[in-house]
N, C-alpha and C positions, 0 to 999 in steps of 0.2 A: 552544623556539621552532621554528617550521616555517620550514622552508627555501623558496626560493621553487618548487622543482619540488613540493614536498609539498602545499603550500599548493595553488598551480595544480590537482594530482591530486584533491584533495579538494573543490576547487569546479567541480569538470570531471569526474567516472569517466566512464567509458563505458557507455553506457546497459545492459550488463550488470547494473545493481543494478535489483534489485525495487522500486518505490517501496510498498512494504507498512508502507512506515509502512502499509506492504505489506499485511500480512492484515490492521487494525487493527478492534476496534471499536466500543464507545464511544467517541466523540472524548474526547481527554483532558483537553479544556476543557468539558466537558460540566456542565450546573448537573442534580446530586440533586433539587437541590428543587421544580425543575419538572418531575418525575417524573408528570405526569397524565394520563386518559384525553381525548383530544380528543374534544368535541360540537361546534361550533361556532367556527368559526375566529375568531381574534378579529378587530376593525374594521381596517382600514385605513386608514392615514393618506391625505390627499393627495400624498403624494409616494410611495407605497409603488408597487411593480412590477405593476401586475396587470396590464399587459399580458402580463408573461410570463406571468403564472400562466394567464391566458384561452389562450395558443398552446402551451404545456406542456400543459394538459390537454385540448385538443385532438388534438395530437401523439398523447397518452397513450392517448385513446380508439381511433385509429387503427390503431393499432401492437398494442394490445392487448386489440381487440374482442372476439376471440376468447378469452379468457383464457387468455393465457397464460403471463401472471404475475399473482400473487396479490396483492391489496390488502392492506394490513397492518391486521392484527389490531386491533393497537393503536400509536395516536400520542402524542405528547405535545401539550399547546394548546399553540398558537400565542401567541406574545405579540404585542402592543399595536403595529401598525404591519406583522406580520408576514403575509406570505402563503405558499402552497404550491402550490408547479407540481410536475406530471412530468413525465418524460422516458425514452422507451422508445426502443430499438434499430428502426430503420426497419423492421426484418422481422426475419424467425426465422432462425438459423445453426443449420448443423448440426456441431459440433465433428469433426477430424479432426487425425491427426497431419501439421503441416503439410510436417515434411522425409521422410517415407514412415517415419520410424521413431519410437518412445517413445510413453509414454503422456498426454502433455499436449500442449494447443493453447493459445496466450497469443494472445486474439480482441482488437485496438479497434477502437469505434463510434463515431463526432460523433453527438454527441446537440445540439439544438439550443434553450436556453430560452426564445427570444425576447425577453433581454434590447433595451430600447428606452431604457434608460438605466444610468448605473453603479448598484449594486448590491452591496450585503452580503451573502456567505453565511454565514447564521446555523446551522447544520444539516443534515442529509444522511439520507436512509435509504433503504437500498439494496432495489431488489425483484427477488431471482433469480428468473427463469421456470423451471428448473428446479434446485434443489438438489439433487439426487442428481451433478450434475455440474458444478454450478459450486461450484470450489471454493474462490476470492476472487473480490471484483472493486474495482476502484481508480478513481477517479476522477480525474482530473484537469483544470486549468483549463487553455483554451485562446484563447488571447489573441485579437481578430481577426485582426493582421497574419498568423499560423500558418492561417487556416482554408483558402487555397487550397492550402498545401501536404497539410493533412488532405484536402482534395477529393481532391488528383491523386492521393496514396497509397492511397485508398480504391478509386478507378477503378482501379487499375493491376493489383486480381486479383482473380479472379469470387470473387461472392457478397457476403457484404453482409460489411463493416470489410477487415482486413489483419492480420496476422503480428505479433505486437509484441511477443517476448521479452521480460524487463528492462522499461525503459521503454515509452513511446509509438512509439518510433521516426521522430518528427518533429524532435529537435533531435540532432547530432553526439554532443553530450557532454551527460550531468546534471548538472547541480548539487547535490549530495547537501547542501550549506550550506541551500539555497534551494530543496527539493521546489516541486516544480508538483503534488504532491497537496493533492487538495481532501477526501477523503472515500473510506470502505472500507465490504464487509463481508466478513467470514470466520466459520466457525460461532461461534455465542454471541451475532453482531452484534447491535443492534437500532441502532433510531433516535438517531443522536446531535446534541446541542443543543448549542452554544457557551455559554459562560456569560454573563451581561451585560455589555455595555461592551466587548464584540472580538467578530471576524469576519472573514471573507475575501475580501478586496475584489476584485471582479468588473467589469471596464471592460465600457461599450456593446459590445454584438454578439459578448461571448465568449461561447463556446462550452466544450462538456463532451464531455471524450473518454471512453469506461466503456470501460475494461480489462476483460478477459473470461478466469480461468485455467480452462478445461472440465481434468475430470479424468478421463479418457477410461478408466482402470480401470472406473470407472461406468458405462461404454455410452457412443454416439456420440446421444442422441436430440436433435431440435431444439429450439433457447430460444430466449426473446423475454426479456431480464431489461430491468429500467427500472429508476427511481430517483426521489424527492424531494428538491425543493431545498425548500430552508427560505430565503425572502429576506426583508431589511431596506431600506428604500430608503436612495443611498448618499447622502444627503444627511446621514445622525447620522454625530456625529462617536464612531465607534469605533476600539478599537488594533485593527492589523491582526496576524493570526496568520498564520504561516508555519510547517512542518514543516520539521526538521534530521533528516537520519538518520545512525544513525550503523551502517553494518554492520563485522563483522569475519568474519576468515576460516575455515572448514573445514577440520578436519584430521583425519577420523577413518579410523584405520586399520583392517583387518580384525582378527578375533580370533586369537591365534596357534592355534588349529585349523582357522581356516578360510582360513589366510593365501596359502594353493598356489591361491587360487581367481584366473579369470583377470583378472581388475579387481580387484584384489587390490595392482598395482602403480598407483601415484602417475599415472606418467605414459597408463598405458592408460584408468585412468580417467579423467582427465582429457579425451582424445583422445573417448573415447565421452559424455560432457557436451556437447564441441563437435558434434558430428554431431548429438546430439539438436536441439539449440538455435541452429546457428548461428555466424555472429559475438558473438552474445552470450553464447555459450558461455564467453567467458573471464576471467569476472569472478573467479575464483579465481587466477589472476596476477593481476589488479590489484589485488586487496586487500590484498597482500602488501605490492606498491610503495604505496598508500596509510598502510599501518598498521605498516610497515617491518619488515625482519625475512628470515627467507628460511623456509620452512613446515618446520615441528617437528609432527609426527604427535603427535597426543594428544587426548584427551576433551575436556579443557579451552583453549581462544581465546580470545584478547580483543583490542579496541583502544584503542589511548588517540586522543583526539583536543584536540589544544591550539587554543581558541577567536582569530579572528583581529580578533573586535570584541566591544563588550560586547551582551548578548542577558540576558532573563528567561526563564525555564520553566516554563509552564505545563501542563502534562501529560505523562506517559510510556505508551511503549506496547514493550512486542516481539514479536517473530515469530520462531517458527522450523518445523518443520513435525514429523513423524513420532517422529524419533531425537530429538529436543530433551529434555533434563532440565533443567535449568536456567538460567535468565536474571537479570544482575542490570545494573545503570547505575549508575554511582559518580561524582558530583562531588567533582574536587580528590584526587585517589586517590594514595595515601601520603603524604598530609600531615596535619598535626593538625588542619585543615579538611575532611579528610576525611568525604563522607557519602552512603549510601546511600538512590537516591530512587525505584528500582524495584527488587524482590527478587520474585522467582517462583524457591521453593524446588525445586515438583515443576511443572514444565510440564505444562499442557493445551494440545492444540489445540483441542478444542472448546470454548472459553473464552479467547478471545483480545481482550474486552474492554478500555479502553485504563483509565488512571487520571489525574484531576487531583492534581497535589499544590498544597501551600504555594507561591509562587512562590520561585524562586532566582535570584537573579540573577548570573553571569557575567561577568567581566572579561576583557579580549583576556591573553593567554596563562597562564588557567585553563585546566583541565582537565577531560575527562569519558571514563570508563570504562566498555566493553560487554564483559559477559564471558557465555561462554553454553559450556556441558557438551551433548556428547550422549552417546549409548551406542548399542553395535551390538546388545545382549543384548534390545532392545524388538522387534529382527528376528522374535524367536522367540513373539511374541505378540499380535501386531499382524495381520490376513488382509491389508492390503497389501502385506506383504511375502511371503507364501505362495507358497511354490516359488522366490524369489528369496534364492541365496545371497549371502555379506558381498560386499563391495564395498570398498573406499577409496573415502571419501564426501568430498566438497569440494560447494563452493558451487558448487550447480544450481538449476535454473528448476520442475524437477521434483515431481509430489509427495511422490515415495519419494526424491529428492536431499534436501539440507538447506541451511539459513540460519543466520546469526545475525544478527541487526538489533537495533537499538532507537531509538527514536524519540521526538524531544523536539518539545514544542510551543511555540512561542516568541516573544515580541516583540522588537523591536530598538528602539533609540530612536529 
């Protein structure tokens, strides 16, 4: 059972956590079978959105007259009532390291769909303006009452979006229970389609913040990336989907030949995580107080997390980056209920695809287990790590740091 500071912690981290349900990409409620080439969008109903669609693709042309992101190859159709807006970043950023040091910039934009009424999002497909350097991007929903504080954060430092480690940086604390992610891509992405009968429900006049992680190993040049919404009008009655993540902590220590290196201690690294990153730097103590314990150096992490209501699961996804070997998500773990609902033996990053399963459904104080392996020995064959020796690797924002997540797709009653 969670006590009540555990409980609080885990519906509250501090926006130090990635929302990757973070690099994700297939939605994990995604339907196979509508796997088609769009020609022809399909009709709209009288209550469907097209206003957005008309001020999204407008927007779209504006921002990305010039080409500066690329139209997608290929779509999937649209179904029966559905329509499709973009939404492109007001102008071009040119990624930079924003505290004078590291190799990564964490960019957000308000993107804006013109919703004129509520609204289902059925869908998302993300269009990076340059992928040699963007190396996620994350969507998220932004309620109205949030949009003037997204203005005054935007205004508050030249160029176009703000600084946004972790999170958005527009609310104190996450809710890792209850993401406000709507939508990913990371390499392998494509278009993802929600299945029939759920969606993500979208109030009048919200708004889309797109996360930006430039990977500045690649060069600093300018992007304009955008996206597609896939909308339903919100008058069907669909179950709403929300995203749980569940991260756990990093522990990897150097190799004992390369253990005299000077980040090579717990604490130094640590120290040099926060200077890259921030305040958000310290999501590696909070994960610890999250998922209890005090840090034990080893390849192998994981956390348990005891459910506080009941919930079903419909889809899994993980993230990890570079060092990652393997990821797995266990429902009910050590018990004769025990069952494994996400297994990635050898990790890819370039194939960070999400999956649908079976649904599962969840009782309040069940259980669910993320366990995730890295190794320092991919140091020696990997060019992003070239000329960088071991390190003690903990949870960073970075793309040569590391993660472990996993990510459940869920309904509540």
């Amino acid at each position: 059972m969670l006590t009540r500071p555990r409980r609080a912690l885990a519906a509250a981290l501090a926006s130090g956590l990635l929302l990757l349900t973070a690099c994700g990409g297939d939605d994990p409620a995604s339907d196979p079978a509508d796997d088609r080439t769009a020609t022809q969008p399909a009709e709209a109903d009288a209550a469907s959105p097209e206003s957005a669609a008309d001020a999204g693709e407008e927007q779209a042309q504006q921002a990305g007259h010039d080409g500066h992101y690329a139209e997608p190859a290929r779509s999937k159709r649209l179904r029966a009532g559905e329509t499709r807006t973009t939404i492109a970043m007001p102008g071009s950023y040119t990624p930079s390291a924003p505290y004078g040091t590291g190799t990564d910039d964490y960019r957000c934009f308000v993107l804006d769909p013109g919703l004129e009424r509520d609204a289902w999002l059925t869908g998302t497909q993300v269009l990076p303006g340059n992928p040699d350097t963007v190396h996620h991007v994350i969507l998220f929903q932004l309620p109205p009452e949030q949009s003037a504080a997204a203005e005054e954060k935007d205004a508050a430092e030249e160029g176009e979006g703000w600084t946004c480690f972790g999170g958005t940086g527009l609310e104190r604390v996450q809710n890792v229970d209850r993401s406000s992610w709507i939508g990913a891509w990371a390499p392998g992405g494509e278009e993802t389609v929600i299945k029939p009968g759920f969606g993500i429900r979208l109030a009048k006049g919200s708004r889309i913040v797109m996360q930006v992680h430039y990977n500045l190993l690649a060069g600093q040049q300018a992007d304009t990336s955008a996206a597609q919404l896939r909308l339903a009008p919100g008058t069907r009655r669909l179950e709403s989907l929300s995203t749980m993540l569940l991260p756990a902590p990093v522990e990897l220590p150097c190799r004992p030949k390369h253990s005299d290196g000077e980040l090579c201690d717990r604490a130094a690294a640590l120290a040099d995580v926060k200077e890259r990153f921030g305040a958000e730097g310290n999501t590696a103590d909070l994960l610890h107080l999250l998922c209890g314990g005090e840090p034990e150096p080893g390849e192998v992490q994981s956390c348990v997390r005891t459910m506080s209501e009941p919930l079903t699961i419909h889809g899994v996804a993980g993230h990890m980056h570079l060092l990652g070997r393997s990821l797995t998500i266990e429902v009910n773990p050590g018990t004769p209920q025990a069952r494994t609902i996400l297994d990635i033996p050898v990790w890819d990053f370039d194939d960070q695809g999400s999956r649908p399963i079976e649904p599962v459904r969840l009782e309040p104080f069940e259980q669910v287990k993320v366990t995730c392996r890295h190794v320092q020995w991919l140091r020696d064959r990997l060019p992003s790590f070239e000329g960088q020796p071991d390190r003690y690797v903990v949870w960073g924002e970075g793309t040569t740091d590391e993660m472990c997540l996993g990510m459940l797709q869920v309904t509540r009653p």
